[in-house]
C-alpha positions in Angstrom: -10.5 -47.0 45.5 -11.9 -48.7 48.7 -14.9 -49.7 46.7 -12.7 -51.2 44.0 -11.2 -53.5 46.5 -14.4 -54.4 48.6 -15.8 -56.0 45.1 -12.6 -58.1 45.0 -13.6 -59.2 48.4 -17.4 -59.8 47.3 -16.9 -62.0 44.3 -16.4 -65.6 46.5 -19.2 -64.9 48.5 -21.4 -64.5 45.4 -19.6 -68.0 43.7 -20.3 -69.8 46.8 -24.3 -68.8 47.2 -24.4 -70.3 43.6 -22.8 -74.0 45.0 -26.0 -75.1 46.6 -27.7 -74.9 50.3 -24.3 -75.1 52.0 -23.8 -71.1 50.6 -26.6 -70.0 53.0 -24.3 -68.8 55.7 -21.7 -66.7 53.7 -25.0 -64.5 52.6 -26.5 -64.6 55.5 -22.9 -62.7 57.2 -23.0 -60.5 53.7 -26.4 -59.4 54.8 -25.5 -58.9 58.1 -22.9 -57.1 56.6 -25.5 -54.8 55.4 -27.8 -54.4 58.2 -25.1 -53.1 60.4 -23.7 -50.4 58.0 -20.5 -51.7 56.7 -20.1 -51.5 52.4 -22.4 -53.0 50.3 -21.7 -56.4 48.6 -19.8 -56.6 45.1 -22.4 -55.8 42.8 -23.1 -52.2 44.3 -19.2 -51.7 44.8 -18.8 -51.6 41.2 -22.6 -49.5 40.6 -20.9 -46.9 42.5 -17.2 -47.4 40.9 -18.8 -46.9 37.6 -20.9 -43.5 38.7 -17.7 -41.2 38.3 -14.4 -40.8 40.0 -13.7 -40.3 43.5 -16.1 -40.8 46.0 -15.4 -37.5 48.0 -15.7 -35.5 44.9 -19.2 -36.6 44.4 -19.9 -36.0 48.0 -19.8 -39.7 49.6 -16.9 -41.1 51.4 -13.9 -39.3 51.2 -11.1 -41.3 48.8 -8.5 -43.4 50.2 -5.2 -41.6 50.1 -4.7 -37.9 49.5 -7.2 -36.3 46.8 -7.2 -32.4 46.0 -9.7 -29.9 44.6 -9.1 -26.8 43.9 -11.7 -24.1 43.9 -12.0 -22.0 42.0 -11.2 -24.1 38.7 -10.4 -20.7 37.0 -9.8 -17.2 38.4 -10.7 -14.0 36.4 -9.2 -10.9 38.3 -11.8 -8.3 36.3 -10.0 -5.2 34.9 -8.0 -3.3 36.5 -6.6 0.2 35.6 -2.8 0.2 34.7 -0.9 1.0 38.2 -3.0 -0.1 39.9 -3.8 -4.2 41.5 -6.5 -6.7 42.4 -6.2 -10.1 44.5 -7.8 -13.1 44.7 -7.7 -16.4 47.0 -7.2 -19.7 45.8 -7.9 -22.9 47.9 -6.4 -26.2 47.5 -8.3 -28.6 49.1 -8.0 -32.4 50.7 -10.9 -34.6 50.2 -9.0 -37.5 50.8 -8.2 -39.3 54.0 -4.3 -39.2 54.2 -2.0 -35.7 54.3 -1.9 -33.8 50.8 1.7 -32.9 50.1 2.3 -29.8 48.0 5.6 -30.0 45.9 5.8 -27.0 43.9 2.8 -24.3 42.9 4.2 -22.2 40.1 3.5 -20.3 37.0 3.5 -20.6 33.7 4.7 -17.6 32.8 5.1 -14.8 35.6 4.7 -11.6 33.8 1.8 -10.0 35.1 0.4 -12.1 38.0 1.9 -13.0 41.1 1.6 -16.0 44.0 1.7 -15.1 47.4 3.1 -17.9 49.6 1.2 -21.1 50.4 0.0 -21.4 54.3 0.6 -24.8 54.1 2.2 -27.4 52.5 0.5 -30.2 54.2 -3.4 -30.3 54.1 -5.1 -32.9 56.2 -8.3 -34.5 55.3 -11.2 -32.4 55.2 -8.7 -29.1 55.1 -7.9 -26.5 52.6 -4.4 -24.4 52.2 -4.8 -20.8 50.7 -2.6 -18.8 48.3 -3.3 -15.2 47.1 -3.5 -14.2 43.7 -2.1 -10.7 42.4 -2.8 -8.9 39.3 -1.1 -6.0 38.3 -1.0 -5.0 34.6 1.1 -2.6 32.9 -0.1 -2.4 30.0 -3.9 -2.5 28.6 -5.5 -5.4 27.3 -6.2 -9.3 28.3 -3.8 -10.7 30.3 -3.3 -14.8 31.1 -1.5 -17.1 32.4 -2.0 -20.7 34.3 -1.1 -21.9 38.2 0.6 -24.8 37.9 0.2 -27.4 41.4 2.0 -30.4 41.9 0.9 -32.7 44.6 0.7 -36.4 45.9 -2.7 -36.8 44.6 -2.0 -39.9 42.7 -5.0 -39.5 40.0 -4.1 -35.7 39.7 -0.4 -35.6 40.3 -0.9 -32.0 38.5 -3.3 -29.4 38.4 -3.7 -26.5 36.4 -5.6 -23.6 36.7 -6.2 -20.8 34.1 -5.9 -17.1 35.1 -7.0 -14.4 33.1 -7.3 -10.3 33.6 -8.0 -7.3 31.9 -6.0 -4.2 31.8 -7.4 -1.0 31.6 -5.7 2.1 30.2 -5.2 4.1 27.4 -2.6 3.9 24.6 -1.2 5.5 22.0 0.2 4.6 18.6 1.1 6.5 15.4 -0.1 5.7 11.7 2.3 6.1 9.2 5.4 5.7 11.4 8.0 6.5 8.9 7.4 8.9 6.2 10.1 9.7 3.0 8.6 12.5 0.9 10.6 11.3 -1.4 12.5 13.7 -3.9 9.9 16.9 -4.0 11.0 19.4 -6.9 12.1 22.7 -4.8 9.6 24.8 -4.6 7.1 22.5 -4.1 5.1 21.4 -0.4 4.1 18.0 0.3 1.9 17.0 3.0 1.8 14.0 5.3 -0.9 13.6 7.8 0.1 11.2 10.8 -3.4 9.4 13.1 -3.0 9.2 16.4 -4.8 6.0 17.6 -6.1 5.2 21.0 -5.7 1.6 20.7 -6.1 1.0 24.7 -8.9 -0.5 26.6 -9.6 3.4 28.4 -9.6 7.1 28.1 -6.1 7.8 26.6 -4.4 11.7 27.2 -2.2 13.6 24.5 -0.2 15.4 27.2 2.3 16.8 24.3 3.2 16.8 20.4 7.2 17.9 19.3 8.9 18.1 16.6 12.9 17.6 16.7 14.6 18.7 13.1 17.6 20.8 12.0 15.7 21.7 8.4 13.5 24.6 8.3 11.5 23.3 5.1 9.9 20.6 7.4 6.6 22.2 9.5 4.2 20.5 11.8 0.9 21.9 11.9 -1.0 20.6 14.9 -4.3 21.2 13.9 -5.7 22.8 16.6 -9.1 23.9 15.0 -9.9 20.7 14.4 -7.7 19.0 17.8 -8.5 21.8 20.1 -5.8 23.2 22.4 -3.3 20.4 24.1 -3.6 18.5 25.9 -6.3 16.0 24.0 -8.4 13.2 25.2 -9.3 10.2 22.8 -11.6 8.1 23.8 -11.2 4.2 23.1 -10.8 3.7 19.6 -10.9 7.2 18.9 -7.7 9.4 16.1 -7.1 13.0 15.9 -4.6 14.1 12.9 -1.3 16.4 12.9 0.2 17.4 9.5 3.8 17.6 8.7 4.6 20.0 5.5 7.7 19.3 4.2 8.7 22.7 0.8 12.1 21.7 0.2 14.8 24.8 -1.0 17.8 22.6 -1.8 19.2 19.3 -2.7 20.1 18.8 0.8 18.3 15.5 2.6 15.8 16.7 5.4 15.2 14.7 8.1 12.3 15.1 11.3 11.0 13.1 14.7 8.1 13.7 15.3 7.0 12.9 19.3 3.2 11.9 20.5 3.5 11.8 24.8 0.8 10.6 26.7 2.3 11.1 30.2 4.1 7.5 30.6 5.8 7.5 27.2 6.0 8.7 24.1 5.2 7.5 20.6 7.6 8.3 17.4 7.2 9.1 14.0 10.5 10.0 11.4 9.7 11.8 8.2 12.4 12.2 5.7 12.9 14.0 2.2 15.4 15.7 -0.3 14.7 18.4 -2.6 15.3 17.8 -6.4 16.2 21.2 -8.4 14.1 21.5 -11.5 16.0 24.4 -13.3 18.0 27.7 -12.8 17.9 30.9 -14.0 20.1 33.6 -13.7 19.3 37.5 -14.4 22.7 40.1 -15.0 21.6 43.6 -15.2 24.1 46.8 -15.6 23.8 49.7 -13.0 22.8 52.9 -14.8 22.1 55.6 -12.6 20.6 55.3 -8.6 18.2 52.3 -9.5 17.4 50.2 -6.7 14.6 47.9 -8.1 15.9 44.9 -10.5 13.6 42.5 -11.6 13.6 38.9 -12.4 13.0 37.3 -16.0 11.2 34.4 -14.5 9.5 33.2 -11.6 12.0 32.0 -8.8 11.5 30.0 -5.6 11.4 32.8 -3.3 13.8 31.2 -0.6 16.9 30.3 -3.2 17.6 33.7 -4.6 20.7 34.9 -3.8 22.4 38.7 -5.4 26.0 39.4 -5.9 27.1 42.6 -7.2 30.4 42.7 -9.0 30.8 38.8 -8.4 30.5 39.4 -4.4 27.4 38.4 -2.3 25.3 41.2 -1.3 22.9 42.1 1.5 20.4 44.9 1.7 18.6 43.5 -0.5 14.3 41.8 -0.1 12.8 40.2 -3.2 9.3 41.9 -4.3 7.0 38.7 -5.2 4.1 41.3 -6.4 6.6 43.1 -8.5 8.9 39.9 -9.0 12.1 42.2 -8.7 15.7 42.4 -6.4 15.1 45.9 -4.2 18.1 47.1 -2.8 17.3 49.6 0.5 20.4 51.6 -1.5 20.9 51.7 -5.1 24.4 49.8 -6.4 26.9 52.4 -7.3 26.8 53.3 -10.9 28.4 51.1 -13.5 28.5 47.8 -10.7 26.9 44.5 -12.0 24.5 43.6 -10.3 23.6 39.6 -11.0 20.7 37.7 -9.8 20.5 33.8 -9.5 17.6 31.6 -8.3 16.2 28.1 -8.9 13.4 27.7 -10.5 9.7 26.0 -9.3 9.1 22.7 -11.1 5.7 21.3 -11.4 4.1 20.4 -8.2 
């Protein structure tokens, strides 16, 4: 800006050396001018106003009036494990030659980084006020976000500059999420298998697998000849697999959670489903003698069969899948009814 003004200055001296021989004094003091170190006449003034901003930030005479720089233009914190932190100093400099006021430094956002407090708010020429950058993340991945300064720079009123950061930690997610078997005939198993992702930027822990149901027809199978005993590491971008089973034995609606914990939280997974009965069957024989063994017309799903003997449920009894029969540990009393009702498998 002083340049700027010194041309406005220069221009009479250069329309009165054009007049005629009565212009030799004004160049003569413009020379002078020269020799004894002050600013160069109107022509150079505007050589160096064109060359590119502010004279202190090209490293000539610091600008008229406050001017800041801040340095670094951009701060990357590196990567930093999830609990963990990292700093970083940031300097707002004067290269002006009146006070820089700073009226607000603020983020754009706040999440994951945080400003310490400013040590000044008035920076004299040739002087530099610091503020400390933190970075903790809590959760792995890139993390940004901008500094915003506000100041009495009157070419940069408002500076911004960029943060960035990498957190580093494992973590977990589940592939498929919800599961519904569907309607399964009874008698029939259907199995799901669930991936375990490490989606995180590091090593990522299996500290525990559960499984939360009321229904005994759905099973998790863990895997373990493939997983290995618990807990598991995965490395980044590394699965392991469970299976859940679900073999329906009634029309009643199953339902299951399934839990994936890595230590800081867990990961869930619900898997639903609700038997459909294909057909029954039901086999009435007449007690002759001290028989104990009854057997079964067709093939039953093992779990529904259920014996009554003269119309009333009866116990003491296993079923024989080898010799498909009812086997009493004692034999009915003679003449009783003994009836036998099951459901029966439908095509898997």
């Amino acid at each position: 800006m002083t340049w700027l003004l010194l041309a406005c200055w220069g221009n009479p001296k250069t329309d009165t050396a054009d007049t005629g021989p009565d212009s030799a004094p004004p160049v003569d003091t413009a020379t002078s001018d020269t020799d004894s170190g002050q600013p160069p006449d109107s022509g150079d003034s505007a050589d160096t106003a064109d060359s590119g901003g502010d004279s202190g930030d090209s490293g000539g005479e610091p600008v008229e009036g406050p001017d800041i720089d801040v340095q670094p233009a951009s701060l990357d914190l590196g990567s930093v494990v999830i609990g963990d932190a990292a700093s970083a100093t940031l300097e707002l400099h004067n290269l002006g030659t009146e006070d820089l006021l700073l009226s607000e430094v603020s983020l754009l956002d706040g999440d994951v980084f945080e400003l310490g407090s400013v040590d000044t708010l008035t920076v004299v020429p040739g002087e530099h006020a610091t503020l400390e950058v933190s970075f903790e993340p809590s959760a792995p991945g890139l993390a940004t976000d901008t500094i915003v300064v506000s100041s009495t720079d009157p070419d940069e009123p408002t500076v911004e500059v960029a943060l960035s950061g990498l957190g580093l930690g494992g973590e977990l997610s589940l592939s498929p999420t919800e599961h519904d078997f569907g309607g399964p005939y009874i008698g029939c198993t259907e199995t799901v298998d669930v991936q375990i992702d490490n989606t995180g930027t590091d090593v990522a822990t299996v500290s525990s697998v559960s499984f939360s149901t009321a229904s005994t027809e759905l099973v998790v199978d863990l895997r373990e000849a493939d997983n290995g005993p618990l807990p598991w590491s995965l490395a980044v971008g590394a699965s392991a697999l469970v299976s859940v089973s679900y073999a329906p034995v009634d029309e009643y609606a199953d339902l299951g959670y399934l839990t994936v914990d890595s230590g800081s939280g867990g990961e869930l997974a619900t898997l639903a489903g609700q038997g459909v009965l294909y057909g029954t069957n039901v086999d009435v024989h007449e007690q002759v003698g001290a028989g104990t063994s009854f057997a079964l017309s067709s093939i039953p799903v093992a779990a529904t069969v259920e014996v009554f003997i003269d119309g009333v449920m009866a116990s003491g009894w296993s079923y024989d899948a080898k010799a498909n029969a009812v086997v009493f540990k004692k034999a009915p009393a003679h003449g009783a009814t003994v009836e036998i009702s099951y459901a029966l498998p439908g095509p898997c």
